[in-house]
C-alpha positions as CSV (number, residue, x, y, z in Angstrom):
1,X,53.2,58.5,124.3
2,X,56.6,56.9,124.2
3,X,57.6,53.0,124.3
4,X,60.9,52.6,124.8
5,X,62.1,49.1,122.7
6,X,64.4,47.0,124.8
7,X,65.3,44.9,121.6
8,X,68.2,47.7,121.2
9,X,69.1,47.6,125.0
10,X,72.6,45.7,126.3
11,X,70.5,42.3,127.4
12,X,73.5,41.7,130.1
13,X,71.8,44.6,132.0
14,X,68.6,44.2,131.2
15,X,67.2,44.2,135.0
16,X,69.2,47.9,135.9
17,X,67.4,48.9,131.9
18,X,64.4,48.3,133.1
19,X,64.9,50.0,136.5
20,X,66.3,53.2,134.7
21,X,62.7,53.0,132.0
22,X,61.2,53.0,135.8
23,X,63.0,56.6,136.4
24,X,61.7,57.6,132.8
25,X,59.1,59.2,131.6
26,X,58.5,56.5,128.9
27,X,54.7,55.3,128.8
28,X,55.4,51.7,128.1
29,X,58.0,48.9,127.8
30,X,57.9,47.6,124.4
31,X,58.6,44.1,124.2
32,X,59.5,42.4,120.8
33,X,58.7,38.7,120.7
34,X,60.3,37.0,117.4
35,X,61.0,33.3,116.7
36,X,62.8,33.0,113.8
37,X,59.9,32.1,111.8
38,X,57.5,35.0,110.7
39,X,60.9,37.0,110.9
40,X,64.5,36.2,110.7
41,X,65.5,36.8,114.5
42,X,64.8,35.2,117.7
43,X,64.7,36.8,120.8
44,X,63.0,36.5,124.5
45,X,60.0,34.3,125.7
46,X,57.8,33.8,128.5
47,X,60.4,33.3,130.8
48,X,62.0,36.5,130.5
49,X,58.8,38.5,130.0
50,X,57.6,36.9,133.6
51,X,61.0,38.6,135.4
52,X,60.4,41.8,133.5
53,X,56.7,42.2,135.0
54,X,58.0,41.7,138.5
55,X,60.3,44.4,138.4
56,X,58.4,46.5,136.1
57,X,56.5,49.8,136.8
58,X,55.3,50.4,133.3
59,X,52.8,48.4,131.6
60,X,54.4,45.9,129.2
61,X,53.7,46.5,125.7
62,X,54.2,43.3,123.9
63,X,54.5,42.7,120.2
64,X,54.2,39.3,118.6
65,X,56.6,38.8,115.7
66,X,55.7,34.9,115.7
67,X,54.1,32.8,113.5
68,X,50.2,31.3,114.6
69,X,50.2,33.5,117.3
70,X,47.3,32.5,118.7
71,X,48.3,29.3,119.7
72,X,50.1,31.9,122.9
73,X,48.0,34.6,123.7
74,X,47.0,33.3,127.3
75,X,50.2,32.8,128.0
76,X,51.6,36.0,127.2
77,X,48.5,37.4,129.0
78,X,49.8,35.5,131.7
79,X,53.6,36.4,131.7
80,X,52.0,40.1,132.3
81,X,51.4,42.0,128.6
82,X,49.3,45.2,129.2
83,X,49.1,45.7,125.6
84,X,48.9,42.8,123.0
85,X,49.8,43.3,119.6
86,X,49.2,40.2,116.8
87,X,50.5,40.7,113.2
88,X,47.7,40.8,110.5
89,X,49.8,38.5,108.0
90,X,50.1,35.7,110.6
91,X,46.5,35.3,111.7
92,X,44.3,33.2,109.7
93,X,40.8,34.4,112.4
94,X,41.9,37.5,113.3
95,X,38.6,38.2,115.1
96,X,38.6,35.5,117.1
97,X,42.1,36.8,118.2
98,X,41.2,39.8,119.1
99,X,38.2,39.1,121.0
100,X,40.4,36.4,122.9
101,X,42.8,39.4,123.6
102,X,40.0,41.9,124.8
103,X,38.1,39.5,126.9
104,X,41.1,39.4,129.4
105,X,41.0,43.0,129.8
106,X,43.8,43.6,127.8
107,X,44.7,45.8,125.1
108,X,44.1,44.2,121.4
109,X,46.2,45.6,118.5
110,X,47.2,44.4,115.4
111,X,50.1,45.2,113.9
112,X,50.6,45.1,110.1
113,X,53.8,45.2,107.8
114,X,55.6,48.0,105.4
115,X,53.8,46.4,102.4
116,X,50.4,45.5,104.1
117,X,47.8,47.8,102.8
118,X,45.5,49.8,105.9
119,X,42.6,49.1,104.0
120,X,42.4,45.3,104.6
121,X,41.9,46.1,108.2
122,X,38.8,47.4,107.6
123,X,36.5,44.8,109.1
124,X,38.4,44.4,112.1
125,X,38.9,48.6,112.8
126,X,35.7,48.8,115.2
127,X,37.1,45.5,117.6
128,X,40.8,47.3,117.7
129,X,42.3,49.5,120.6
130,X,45.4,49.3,118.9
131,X,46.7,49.7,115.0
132,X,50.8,49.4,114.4
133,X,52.2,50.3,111.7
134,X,56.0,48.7,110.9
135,X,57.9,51.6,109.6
136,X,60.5,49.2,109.0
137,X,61.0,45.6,107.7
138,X,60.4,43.7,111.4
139,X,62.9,41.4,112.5
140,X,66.2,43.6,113.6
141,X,66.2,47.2,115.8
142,X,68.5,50.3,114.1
143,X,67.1,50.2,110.7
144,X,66.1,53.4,108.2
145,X,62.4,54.9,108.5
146,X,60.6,53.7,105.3
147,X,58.8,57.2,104.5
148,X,56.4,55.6,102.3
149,X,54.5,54.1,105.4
150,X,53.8,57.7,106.6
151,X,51.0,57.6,104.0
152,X,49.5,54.6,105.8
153,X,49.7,56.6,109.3
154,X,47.2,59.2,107.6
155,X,44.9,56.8,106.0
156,X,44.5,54.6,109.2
157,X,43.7,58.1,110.9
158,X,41.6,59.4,108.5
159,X,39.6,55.8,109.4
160,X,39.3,56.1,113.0
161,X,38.3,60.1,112.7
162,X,35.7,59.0,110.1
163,X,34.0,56.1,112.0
164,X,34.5,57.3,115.6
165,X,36.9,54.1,116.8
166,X,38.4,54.1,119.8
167,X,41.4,53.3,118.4
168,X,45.2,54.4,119.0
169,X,48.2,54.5,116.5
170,X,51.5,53.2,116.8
171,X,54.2,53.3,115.2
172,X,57.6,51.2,115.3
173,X,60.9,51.3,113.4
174,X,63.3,54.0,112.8
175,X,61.9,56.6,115.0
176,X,64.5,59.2,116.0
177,X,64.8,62.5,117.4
178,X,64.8,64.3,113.6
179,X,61.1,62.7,112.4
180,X,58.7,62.0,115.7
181,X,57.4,65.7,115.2
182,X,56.5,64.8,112.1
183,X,55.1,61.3,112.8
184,X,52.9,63.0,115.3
185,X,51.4,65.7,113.2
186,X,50.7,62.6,111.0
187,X,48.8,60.9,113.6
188,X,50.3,58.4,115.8
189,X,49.8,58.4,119.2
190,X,52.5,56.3,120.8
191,X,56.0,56.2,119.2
192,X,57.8,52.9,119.8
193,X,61.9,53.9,119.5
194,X,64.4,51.6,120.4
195,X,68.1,52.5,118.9
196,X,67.6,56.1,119.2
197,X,67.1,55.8,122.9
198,X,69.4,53.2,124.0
199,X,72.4,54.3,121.6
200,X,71.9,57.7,123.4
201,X,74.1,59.0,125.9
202,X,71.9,60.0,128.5
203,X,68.3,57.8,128.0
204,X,66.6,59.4,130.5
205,X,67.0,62.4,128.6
206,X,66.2,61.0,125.5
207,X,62.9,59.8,126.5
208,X,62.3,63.2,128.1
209,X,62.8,64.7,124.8
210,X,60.6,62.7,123.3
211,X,58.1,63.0,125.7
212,X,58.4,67.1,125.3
């Protein structure tokens, strides 16, 4: 699956972006949600995320780059996230989270950083539908792949084989055209790529390649 990342889209046009992801064959619209806190970049709130959903044919993935983000999970529940993805390192009862997550029907992922080991999600693998793995630093779209994370992608699968979860990988941050073969032989199931698609000349081809 594909998730097209507006964070590298031109913001002045966001509404005809999203119309053209509406054309696509993309799966999701990824939504990064940052404050400027937990990473060094702020970018769009509920607001924003509200005027996407009307217009929007694709479920709203939504990723929470924010610090104590539990303090807004109804909220961005309520905006219209499909998907809702918390960061390990910023969630003191990550649990509780996710149950609050699941319990409004939504999907419940957590994501977890370039230096976070898999391992320490091992008590929380059975509640997840959702494990994201930063393949970059988080805070700024266009960045290298960090191959050492590819490691990570085969441990988390080897987990969910092992134990039977119902859970899906993703993974987000310097996915292009020349490595999402390879990330997919790894393991992950939904590719989140931002600058490759929207620096491309043609997106709706882009995703189309992806997708293919």
């Amino acid at each position: 699956m594909i998730a097209p990342s507006i964070l590298s889209c031109n913001f002045l046009e966001l509404g005809k972006v999203i119309e053209l992801l509406n054309q696509s064959e993309a799966d999701f619209i990824h939504i990064d949600v940052m404050d400027g806190i937990f990473v060094p970049n702020i970018t769009i709130g509920f607001d924003i995320i509200s005027q996407i959903k009307k217009v929007s044919k694709k479920p709203l993935d939504v990723h929470l780059m924010i610090h104590k983000p539990e303090r807004y999970i109804d909220r961005f529940i309520d905006c219209g996230a499909d998907i809702l993805t918390i960061h390990y390192e910023e969630n003191t009862h990550l649990h509780r989270s996710i149950l609050q997550i699941k319990k409004r029907n939504v999907v419940a992922g957590v994501a977890i950083n370039p230096h976070t080991p898999v391992a320490l999600l091992k008590e929380i693998f059975p509640e997840l539908d959702l494990v994201l793995i930063m393949s970059v630093n988080p805070g700024f779209g266009g960045q290298e792949f960090i191959e050492s994370t590819v490691s990570k992608i085969v441990e988390a699968k080897t987990i969910i084989k092992k134990n039977k979860y119902k859970c899906l990988i993703e993974i987000d941050g310097g996915v292009n055209l020349k490595n999402y073969k390879y990330l997919i032989k790894k393991g992950v199931d939904i590719l989140v790529a931002g600058n490759a698609i929207f620096s491309s000349k043609d997106i709706l081809k882009t995703i189309t390649k992806f997708k293919k």
